[in-house]
C-alpha positions as a Markdown table, in Angstrom:
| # | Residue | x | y | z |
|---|---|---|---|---|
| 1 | Unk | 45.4 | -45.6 | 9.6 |
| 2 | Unk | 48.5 | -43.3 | 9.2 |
| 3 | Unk | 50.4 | -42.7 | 6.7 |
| 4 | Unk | 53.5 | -44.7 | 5.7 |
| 5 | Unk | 55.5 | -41.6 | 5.9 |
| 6 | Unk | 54.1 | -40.2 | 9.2 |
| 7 | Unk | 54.8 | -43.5 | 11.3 |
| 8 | Unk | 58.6 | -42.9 | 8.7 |
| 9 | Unk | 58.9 | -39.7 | 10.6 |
| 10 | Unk | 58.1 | -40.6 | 14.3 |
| 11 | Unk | 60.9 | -43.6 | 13.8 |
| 12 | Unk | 63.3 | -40.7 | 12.2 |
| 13 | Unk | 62.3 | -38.5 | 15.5 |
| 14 | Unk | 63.2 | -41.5 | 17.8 |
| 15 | Unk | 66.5 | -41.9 | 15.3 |
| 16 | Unk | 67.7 | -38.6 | 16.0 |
| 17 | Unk | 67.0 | -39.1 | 19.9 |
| 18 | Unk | 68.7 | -42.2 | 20.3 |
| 19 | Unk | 71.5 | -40.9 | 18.1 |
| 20 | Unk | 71.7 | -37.9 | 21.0 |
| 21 | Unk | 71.8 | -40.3 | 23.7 |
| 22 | Unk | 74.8 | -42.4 | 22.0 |
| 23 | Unk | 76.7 | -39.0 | 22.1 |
| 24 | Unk | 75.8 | -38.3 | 26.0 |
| 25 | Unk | 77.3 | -41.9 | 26.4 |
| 26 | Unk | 80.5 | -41.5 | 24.4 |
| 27 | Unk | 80.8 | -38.4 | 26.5 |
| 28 | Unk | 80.8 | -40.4 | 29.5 |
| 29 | Unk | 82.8 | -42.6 | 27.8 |
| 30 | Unk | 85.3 | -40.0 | 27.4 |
| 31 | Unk | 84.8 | -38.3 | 31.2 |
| 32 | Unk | 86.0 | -42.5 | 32.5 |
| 33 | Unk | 87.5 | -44.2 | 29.9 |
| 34 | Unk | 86.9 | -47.5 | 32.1 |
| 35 | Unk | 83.2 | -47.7 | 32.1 |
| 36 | Unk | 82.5 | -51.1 | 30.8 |
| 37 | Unk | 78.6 | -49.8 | 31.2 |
| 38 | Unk | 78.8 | -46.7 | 28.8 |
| 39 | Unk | 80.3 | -48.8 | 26.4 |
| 40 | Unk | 77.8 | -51.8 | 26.7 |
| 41 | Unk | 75.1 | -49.1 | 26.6 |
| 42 | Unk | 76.6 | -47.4 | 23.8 |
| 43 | Unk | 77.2 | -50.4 | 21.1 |
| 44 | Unk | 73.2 | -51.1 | 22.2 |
| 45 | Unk | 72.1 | -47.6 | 21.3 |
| 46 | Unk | 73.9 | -48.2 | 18.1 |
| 47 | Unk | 72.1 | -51.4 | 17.4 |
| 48 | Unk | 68.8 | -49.5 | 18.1 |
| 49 | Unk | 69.6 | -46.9 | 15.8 |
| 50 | Unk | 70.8 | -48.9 | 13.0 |
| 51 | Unk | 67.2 | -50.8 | 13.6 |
| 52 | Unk | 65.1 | -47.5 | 13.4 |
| 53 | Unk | 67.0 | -46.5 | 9.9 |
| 54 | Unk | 66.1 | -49.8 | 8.3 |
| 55 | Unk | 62.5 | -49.4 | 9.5 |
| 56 | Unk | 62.4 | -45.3 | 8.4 |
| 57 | Unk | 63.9 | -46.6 | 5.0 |
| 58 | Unk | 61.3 | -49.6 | 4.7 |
| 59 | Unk | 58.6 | -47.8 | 5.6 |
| 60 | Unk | 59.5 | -44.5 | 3.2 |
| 61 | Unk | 59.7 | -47.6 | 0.5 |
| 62 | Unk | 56.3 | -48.5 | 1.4 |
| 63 | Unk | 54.1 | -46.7 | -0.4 |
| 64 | Unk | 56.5 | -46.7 | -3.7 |
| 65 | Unk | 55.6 | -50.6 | -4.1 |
């Protein structure tokens, strides 16, 4: 099996991508203020990545317990 802090690193990867896609939709958000999708699709990115931090930082506690 892998290592608490390997598995702690592919969630951070997958952090930092979904973090880049919340920019690309704020962009959009920017580019057409009125798009009720972007913004939908942005506060669910945020609840993703909020999700994947708690899991890197349980998972990075892991091995200290």
């Amino acid at each position: 099996m892998e290592s608490y802090d390997v598995l702690a690193d592919e969630i951070s990867s997958l952090e930092h991508r979904v973090a880049d896609a919340i920019f690309d939709t704020v962009r959009a958000q920017l580019r057409s203020p009125n798009d009720v999708e972007s913004k939908d699709l942005e506060k669910r990115l945020a609840k993703v990545r909020r999700s994947l931090l708690k899991a890197e930082a349980l998972l990075r506690g892991a091995e200290e317990g």
